[in-house]
Backbone and ligand atoms as CSV (ligand in chain L), in Angstrom:
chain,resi,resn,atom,element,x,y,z
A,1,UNK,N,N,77.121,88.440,91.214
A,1,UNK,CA,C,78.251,88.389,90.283
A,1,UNK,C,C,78.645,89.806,89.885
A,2,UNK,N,N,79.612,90.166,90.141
A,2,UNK,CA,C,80.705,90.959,89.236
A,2,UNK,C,C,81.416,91.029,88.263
A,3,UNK,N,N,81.517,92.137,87.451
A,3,UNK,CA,C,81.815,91.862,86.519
A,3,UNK,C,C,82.810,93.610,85.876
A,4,UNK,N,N,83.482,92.955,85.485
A,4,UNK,CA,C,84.228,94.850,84.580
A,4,UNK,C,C,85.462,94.966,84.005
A,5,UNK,N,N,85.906,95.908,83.804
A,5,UNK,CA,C,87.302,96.099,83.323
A,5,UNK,C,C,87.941,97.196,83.912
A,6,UNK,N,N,89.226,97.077,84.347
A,6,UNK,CA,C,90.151,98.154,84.927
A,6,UNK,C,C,91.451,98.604,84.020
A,7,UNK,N,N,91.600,99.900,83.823
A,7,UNK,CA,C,92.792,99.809,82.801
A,7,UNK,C,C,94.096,99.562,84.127
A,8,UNK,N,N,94.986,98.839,83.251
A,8,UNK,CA,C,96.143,98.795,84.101
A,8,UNK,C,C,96.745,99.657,85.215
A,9,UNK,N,N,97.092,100.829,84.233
A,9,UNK,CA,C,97.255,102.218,85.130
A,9,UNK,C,C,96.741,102.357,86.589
A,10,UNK,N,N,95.471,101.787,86.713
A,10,UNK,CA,C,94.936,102.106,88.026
A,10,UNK,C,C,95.374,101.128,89.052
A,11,UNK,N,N,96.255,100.253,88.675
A,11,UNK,CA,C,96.733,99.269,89.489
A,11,UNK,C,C,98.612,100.007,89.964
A,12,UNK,N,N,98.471,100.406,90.891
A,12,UNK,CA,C,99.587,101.671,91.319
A,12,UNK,C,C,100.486,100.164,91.640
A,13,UNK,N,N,100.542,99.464,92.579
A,13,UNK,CA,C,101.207,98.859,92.952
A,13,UNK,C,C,102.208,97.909,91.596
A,14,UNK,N,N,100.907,97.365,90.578
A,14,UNK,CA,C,101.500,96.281,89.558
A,14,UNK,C,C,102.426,97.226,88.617
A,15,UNK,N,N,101.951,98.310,88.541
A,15,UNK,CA,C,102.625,99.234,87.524
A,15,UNK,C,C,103.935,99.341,87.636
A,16,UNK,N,N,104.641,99.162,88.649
A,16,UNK,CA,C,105.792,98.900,89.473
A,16,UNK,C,C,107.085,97.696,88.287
A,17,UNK,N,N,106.019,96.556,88.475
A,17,UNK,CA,C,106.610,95.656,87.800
A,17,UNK,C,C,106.581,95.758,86.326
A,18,UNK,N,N,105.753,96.689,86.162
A,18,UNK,CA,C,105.586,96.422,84.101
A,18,UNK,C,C,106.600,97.361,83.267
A,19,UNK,N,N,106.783,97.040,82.273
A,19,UNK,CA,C,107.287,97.765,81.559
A,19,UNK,C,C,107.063,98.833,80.814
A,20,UNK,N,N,105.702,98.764,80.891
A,20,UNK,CA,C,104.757,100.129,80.613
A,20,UNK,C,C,103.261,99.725,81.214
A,21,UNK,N,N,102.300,100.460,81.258
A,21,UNK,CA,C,100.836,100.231,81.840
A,21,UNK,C,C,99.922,100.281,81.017
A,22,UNK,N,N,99.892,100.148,79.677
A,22,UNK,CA,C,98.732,99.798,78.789
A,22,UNK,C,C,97.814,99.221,79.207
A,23,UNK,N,N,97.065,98.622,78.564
A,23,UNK,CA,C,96.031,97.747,78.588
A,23,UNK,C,C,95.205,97.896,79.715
A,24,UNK,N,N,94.532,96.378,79.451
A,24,UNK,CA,C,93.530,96.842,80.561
A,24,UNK,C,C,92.914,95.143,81.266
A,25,UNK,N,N,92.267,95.128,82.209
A,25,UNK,CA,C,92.528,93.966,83.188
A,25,UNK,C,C,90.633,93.891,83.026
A,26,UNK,N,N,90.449,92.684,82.453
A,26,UNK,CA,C,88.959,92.059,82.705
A,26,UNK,C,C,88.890,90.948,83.917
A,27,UNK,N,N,87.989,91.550,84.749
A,27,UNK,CA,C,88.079,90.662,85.907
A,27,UNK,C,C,86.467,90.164,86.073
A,28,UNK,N,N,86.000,89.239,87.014
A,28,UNK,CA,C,84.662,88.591,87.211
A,28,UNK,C,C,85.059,88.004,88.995
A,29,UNK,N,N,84.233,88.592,89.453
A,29,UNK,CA,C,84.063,88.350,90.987
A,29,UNK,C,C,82.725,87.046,91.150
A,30,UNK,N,N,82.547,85.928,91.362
A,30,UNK,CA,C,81.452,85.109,91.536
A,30,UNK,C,C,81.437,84.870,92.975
A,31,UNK,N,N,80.207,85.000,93.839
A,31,UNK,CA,C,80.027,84.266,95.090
A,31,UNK,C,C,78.902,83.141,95.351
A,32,UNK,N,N,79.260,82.184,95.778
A,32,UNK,CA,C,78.653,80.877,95.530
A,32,UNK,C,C,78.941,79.951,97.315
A,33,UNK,N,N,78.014,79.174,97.354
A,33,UNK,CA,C,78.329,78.316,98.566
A,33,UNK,C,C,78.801,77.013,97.852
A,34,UNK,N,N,79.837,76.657,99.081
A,34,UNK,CA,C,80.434,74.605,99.192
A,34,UNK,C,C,79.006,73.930,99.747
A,35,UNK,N,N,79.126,72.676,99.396
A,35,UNK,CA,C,78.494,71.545,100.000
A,35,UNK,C,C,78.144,71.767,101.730
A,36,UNK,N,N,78.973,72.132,102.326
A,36,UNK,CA,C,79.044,72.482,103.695
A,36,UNK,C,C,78.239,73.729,103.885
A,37,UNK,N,N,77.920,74.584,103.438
A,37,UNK,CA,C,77.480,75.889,103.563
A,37,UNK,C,C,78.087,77.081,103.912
A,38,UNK,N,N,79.479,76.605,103.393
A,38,UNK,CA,C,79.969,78.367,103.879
A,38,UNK,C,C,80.164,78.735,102.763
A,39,UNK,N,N,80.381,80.328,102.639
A,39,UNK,CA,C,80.329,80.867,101.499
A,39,UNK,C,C,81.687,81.371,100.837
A,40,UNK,N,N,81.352,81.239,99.704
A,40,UNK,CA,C,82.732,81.277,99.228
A,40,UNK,C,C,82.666,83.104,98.198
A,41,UNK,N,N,83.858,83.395,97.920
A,41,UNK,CA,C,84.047,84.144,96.802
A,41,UNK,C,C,85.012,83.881,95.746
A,42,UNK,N,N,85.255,83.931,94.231
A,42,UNK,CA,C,86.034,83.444,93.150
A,42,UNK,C,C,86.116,84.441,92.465
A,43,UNK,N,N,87.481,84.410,92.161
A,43,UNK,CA,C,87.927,85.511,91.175
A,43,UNK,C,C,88.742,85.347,90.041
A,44,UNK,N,N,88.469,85.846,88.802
A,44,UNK,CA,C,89.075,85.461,87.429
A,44,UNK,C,C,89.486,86.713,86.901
A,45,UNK,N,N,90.507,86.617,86.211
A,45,UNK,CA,C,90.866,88.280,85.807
A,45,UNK,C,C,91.884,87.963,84.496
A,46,UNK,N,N,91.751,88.096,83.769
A,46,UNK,CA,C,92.676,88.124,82.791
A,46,UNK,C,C,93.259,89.110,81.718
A,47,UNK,N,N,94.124,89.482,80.893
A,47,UNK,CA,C,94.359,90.327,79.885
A,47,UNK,C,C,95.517,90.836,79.712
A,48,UNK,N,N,96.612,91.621,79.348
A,48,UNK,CA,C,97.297,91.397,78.169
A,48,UNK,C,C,98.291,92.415,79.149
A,49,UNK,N,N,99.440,92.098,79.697
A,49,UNK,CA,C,100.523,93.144,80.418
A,49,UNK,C,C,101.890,92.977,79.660
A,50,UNK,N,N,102.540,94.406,80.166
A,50,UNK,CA,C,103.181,94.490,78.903
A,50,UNK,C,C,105.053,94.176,80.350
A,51,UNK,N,N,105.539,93.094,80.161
A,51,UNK,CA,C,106.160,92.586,81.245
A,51,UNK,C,C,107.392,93.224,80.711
A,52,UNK,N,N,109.013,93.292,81.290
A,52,UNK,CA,C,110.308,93.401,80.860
A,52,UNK,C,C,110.980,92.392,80.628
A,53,UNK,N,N,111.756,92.028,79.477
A,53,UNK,CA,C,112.359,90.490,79.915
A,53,UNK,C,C,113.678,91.006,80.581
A,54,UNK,N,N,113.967,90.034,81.140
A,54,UNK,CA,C,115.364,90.070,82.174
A,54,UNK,C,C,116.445,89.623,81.557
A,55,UNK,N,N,116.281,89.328,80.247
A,55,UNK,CA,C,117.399,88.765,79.675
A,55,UNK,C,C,118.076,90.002,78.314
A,56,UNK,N,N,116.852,90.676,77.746
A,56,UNK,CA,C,117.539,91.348,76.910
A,56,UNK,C,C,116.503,92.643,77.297
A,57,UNK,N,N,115.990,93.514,78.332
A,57,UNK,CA,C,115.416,94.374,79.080
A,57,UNK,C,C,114.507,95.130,77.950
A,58,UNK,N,N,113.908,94.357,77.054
A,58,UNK,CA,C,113.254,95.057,76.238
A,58,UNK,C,C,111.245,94.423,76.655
A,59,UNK,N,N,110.270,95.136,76.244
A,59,UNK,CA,C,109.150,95.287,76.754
A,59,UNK,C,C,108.150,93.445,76.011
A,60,UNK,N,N,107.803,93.023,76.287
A,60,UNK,CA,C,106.529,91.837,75.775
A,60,UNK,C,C,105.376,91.608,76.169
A,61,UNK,N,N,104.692,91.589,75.186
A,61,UNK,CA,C,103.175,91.286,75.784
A,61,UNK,C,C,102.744,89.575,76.991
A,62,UNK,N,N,102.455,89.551,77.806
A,62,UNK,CA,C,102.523,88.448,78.306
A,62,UNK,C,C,100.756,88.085,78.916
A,63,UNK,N,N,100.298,87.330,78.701
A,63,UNK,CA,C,98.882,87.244,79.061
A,63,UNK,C,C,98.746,87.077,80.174
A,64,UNK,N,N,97.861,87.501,81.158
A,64,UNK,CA,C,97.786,87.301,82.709
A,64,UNK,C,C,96.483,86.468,82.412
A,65,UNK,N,N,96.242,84.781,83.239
A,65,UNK,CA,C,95.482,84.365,83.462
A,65,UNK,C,C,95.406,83.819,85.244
A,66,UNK,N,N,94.547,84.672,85.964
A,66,UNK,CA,C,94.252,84.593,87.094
A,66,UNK,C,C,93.673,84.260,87.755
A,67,UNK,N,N,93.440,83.143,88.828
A,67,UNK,CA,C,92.363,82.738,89.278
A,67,UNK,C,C,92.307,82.657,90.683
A,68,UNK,N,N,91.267,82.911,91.612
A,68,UNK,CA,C,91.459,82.603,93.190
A,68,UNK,C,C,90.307,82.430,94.237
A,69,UNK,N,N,90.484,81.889,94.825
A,69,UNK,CA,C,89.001,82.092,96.154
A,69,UNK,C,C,89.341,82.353,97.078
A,70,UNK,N,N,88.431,82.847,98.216
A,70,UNK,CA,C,88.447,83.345,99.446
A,70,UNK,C,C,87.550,82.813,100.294
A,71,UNK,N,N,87.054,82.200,101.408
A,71,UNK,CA,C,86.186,81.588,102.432
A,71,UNK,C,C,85.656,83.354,102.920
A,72,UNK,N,N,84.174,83.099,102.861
A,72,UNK,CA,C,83.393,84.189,103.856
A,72,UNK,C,C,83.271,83.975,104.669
A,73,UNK,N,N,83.819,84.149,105.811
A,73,UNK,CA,C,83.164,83.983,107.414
A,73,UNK,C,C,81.813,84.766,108.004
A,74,UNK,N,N,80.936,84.022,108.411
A,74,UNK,CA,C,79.808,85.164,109.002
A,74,UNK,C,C,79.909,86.218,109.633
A,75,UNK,N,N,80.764,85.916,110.746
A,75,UNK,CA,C,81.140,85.969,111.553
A,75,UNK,C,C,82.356,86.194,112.339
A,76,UNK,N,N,83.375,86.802,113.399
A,76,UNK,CA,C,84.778,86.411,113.465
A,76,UNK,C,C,84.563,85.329,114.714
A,77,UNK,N,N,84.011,84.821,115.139
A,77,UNK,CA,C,84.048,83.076,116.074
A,77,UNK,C,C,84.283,82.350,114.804
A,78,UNK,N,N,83.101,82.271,113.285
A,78,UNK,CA,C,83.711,81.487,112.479
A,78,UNK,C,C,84.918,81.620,111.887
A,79,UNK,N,N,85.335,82.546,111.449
A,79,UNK,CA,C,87.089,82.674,111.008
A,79,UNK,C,C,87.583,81.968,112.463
A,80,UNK,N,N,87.490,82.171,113.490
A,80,UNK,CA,C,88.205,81.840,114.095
A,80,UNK,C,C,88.479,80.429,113.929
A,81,UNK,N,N,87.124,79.627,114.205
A,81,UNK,CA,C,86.981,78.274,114.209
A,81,UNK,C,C,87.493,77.930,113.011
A,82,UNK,N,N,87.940,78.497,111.701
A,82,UNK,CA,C,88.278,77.977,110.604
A,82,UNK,C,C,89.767,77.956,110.755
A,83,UNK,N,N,90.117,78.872,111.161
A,83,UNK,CA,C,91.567,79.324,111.160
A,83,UNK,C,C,92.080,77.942,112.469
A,84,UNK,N,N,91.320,77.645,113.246
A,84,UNK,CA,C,92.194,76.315,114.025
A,84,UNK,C,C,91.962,74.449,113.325
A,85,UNK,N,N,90.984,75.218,112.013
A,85,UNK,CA,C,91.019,73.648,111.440
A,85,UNK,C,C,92.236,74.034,110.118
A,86,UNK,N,N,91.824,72.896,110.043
A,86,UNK,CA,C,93.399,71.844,109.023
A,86,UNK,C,C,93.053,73.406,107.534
A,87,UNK,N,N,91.751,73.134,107.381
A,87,UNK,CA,C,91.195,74.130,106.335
A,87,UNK,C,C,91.745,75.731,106.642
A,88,UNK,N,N,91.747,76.060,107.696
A,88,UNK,CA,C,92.065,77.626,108.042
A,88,UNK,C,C,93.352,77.928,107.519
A,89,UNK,N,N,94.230,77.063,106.735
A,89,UNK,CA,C,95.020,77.444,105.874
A,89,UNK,C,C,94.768,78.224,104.909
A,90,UNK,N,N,93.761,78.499,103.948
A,90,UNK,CA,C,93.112,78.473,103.151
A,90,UNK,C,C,92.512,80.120,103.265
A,91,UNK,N,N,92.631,80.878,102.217
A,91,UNK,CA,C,92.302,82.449,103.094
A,91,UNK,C,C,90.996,82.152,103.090
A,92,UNK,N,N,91.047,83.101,103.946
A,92,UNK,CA,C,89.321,83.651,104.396
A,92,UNK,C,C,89.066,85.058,105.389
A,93,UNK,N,N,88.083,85.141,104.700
A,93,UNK,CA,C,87.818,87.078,105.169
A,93,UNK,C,C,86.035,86.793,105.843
A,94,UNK,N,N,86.242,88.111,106.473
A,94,UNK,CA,C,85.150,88.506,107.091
A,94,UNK,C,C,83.800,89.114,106.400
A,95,UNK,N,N,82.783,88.808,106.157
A,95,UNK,CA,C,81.781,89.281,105.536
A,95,UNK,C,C,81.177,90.646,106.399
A,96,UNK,N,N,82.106,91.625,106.498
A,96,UNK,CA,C,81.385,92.698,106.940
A,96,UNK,C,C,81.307,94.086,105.976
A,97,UNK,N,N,81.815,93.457,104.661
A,97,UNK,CA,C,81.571,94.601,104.026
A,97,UNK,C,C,82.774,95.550,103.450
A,98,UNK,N,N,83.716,95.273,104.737
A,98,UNK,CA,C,85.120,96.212,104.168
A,98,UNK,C,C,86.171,95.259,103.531
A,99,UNK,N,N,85.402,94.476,102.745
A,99,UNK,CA,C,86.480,93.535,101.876
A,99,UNK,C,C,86.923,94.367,100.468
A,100,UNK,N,N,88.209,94.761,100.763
A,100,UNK,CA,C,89.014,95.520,99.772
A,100,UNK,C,C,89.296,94.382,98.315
A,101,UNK,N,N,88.114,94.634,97.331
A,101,UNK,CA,C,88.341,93.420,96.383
A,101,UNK,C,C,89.062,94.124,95.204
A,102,UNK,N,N,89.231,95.403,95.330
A,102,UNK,CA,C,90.219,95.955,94.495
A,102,UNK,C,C,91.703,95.274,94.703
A,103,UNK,N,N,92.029,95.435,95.955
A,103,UNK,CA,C,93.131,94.925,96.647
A,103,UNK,C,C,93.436,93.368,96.168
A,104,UNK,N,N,92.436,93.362,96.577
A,104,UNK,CA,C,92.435,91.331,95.998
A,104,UNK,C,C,92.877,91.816,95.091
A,105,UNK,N,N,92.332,91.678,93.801
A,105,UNK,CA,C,92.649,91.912,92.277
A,105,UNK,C,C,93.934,91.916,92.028
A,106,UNK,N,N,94.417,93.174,92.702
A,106,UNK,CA,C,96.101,93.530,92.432
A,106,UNK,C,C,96.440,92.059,92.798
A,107,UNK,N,N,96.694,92.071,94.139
A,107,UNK,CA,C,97.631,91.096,95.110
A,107,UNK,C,C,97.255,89.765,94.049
A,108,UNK,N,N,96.130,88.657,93.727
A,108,UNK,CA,C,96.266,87.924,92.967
A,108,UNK,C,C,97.009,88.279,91.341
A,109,UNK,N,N,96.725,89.238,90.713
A,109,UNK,CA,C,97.587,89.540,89.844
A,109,UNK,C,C,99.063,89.634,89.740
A,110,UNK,N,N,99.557,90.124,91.027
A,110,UNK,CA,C,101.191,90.266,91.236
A,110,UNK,C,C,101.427,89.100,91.132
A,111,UNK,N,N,100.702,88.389,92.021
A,111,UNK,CA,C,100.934,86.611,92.613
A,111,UNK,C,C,100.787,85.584,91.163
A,112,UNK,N,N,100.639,86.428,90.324
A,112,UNK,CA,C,100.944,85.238,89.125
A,112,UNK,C,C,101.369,85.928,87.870
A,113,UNK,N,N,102.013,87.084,88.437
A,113,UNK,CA,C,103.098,87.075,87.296
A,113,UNK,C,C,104.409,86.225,87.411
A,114,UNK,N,N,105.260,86.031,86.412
A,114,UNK,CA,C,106.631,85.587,86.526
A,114,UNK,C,C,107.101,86.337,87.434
A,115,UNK,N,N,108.012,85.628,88.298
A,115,UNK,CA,C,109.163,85.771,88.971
A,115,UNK,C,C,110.142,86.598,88.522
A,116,UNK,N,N,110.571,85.804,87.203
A,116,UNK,CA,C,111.787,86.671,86.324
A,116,UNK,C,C,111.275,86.560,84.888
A,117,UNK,N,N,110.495,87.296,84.208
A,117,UNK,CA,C,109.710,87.636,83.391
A,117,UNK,C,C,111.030,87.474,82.056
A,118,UNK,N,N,110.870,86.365,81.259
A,118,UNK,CA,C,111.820,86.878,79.969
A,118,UNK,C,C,111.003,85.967,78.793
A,119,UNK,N,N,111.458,86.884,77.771
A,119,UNK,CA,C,110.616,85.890,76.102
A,119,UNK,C,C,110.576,85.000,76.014
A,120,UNK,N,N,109.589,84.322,75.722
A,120,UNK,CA,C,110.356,82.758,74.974
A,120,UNK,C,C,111.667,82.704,74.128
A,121,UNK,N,N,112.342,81.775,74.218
A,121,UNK,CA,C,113.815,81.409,73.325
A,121,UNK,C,C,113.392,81.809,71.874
A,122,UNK,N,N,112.632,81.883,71.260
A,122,UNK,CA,C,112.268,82.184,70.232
A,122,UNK,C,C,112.325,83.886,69.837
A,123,UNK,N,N,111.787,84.167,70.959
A,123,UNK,CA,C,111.049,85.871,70.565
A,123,UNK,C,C,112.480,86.115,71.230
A,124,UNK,N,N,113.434,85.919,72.124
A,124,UNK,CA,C,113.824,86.925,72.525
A,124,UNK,C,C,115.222,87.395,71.772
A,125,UNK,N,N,115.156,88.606,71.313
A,125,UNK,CA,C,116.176,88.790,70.417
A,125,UNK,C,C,118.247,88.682,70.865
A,126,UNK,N,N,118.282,88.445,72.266
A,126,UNK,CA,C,119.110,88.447,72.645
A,126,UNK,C,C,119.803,87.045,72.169
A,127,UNK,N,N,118.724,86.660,72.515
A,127,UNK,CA,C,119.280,84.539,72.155
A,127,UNK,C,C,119.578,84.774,70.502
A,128,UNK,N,N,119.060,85.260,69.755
A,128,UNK,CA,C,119.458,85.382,68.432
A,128,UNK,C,C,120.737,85.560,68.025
A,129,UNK,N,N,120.962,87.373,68.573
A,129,UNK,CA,C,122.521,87.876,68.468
A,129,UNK,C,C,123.293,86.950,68.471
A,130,UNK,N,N,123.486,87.013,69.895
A,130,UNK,CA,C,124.404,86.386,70.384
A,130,UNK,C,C,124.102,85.037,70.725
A,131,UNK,N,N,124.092,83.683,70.676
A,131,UNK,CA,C,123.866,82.396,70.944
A,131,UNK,C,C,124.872,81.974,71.939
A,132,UNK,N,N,124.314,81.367,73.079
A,132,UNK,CA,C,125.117,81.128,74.354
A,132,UNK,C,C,125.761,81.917,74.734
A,133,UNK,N,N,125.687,82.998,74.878
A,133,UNK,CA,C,126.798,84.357,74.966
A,133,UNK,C,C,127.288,84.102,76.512
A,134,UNK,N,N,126.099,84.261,77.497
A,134,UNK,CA,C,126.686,84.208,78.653
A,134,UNK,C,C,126.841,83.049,79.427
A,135,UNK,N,N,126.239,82.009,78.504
A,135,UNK,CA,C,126.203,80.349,78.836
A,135,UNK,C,C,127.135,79.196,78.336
A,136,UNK,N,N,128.430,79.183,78.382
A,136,UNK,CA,C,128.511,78.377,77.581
A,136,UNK,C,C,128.211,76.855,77.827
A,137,UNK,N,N,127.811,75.906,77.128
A,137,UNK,CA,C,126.866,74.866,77.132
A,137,UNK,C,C,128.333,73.827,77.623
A,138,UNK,N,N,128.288,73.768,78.548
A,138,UNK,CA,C,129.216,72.472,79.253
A,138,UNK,C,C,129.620,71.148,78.634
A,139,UNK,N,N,128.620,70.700,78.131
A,139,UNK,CA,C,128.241,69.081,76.949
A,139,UNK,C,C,129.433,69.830,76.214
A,140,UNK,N,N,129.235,71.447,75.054
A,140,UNK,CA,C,129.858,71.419,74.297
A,140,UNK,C,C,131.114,71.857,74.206
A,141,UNK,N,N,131.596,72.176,75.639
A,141,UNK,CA,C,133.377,72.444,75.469
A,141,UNK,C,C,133.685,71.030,75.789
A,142,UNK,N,N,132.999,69.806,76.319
A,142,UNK,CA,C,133.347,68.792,76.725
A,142,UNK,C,C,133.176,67.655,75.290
A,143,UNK,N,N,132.794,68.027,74.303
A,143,UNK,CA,C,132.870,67.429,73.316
A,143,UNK,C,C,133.637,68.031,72.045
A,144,UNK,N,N,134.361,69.096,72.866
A,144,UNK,CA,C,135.602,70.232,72.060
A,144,UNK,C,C,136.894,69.340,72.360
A,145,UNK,N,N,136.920,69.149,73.846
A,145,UNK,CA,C,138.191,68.569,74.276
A,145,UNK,C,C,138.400,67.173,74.280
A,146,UNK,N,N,137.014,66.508,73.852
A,146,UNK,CA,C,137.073,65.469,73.359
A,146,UNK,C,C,138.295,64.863,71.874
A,147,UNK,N,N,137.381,65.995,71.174
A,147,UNK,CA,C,137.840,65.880,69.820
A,147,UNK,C,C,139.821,66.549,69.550
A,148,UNK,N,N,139.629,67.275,70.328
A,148,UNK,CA,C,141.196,68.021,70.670
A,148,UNK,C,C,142.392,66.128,71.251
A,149,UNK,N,N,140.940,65.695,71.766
A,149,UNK,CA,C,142.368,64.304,71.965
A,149,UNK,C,C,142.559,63.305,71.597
A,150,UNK,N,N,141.040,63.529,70.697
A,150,UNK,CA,C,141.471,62.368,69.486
A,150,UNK,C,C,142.661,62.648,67.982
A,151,UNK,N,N,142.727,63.913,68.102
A,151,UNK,CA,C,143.268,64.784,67.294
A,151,UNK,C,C,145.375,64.343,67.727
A,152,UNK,N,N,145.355,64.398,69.308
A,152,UNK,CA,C,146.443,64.284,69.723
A,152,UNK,C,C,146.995,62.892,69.732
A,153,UNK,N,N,146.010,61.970,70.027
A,153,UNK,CA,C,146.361,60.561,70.326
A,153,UNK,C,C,146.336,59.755,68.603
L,1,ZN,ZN,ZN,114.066,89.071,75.673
């Protein structure tokens, strides 16, 4: 088992997406075998990134909760043989040692941030200002022109 903390910063690639690089990333590496006997690796990483919202481009704390596994192959005949069953969908790496688990880390971290990162309706101060600014709500011009013809008739 593994175990530590990385400050954000050192993640060159995620830094990309954030709005600043504070904090810092607690991660836990576990390796364990399936019922079958192959070996597995699991990874958990969580803690506190500071994302952009896309709606009013100002900075929020957003919690990263991360989780993932990987199949160990002994061997590359076994990757191979895994990779032509139904399962070889499923990643899996080579147990020789040059498993870049830094790399992991990032790449599962990118892989579960938002897409299009914005506040909740609550926090985000844009929805405040301005209400429906760039939306207007369809139902309610259609219950405008409603009333416009009861008005006429
Ligand atoms: Zn916002």
């Amino acid at each position: 088992m593994m175990e530590g903390v990385v400050a954000v910063r050192d993640f060159t690639r995620l830094c990309e997406s954030l709005a600043d690089s504070t904090g810092e990333i607690h991660y836990r590496i576990e390796t364990g075998l399936i019922v079958s006997g192959r070996a597995f690796m699991r990874l958990e990483a969580s803690g506190k990134l500071q994302l952009q919202c896309q709606r009013c481009m100002q900075g929020f704390g957003w919690h990263l909760a991360a989780s993932s596994h990987v199949y160990i192959a002994r061997n590359v005949a076994e990757l191979d043989l895994w990779d032509r069953q139904a399962e070889g969908l499923e990643e899996a790496v080579l147990a020789d040692g040059q498993f870049d688990w830094f790399a992991w880390l990032e790449d599962e971290i990118l892989l579960t941030l938002p897409a299009v990162p914005v506040h909740s309706t609550e926090a985000c101060p844009t929805d405040q200002i301005v209400p429906q600014a760039c939306k207007p709500n369809p139902f309610a011009m259609l219950a405008t022109l409603k009333q416009h013809q009861k008005l006429k008739s």
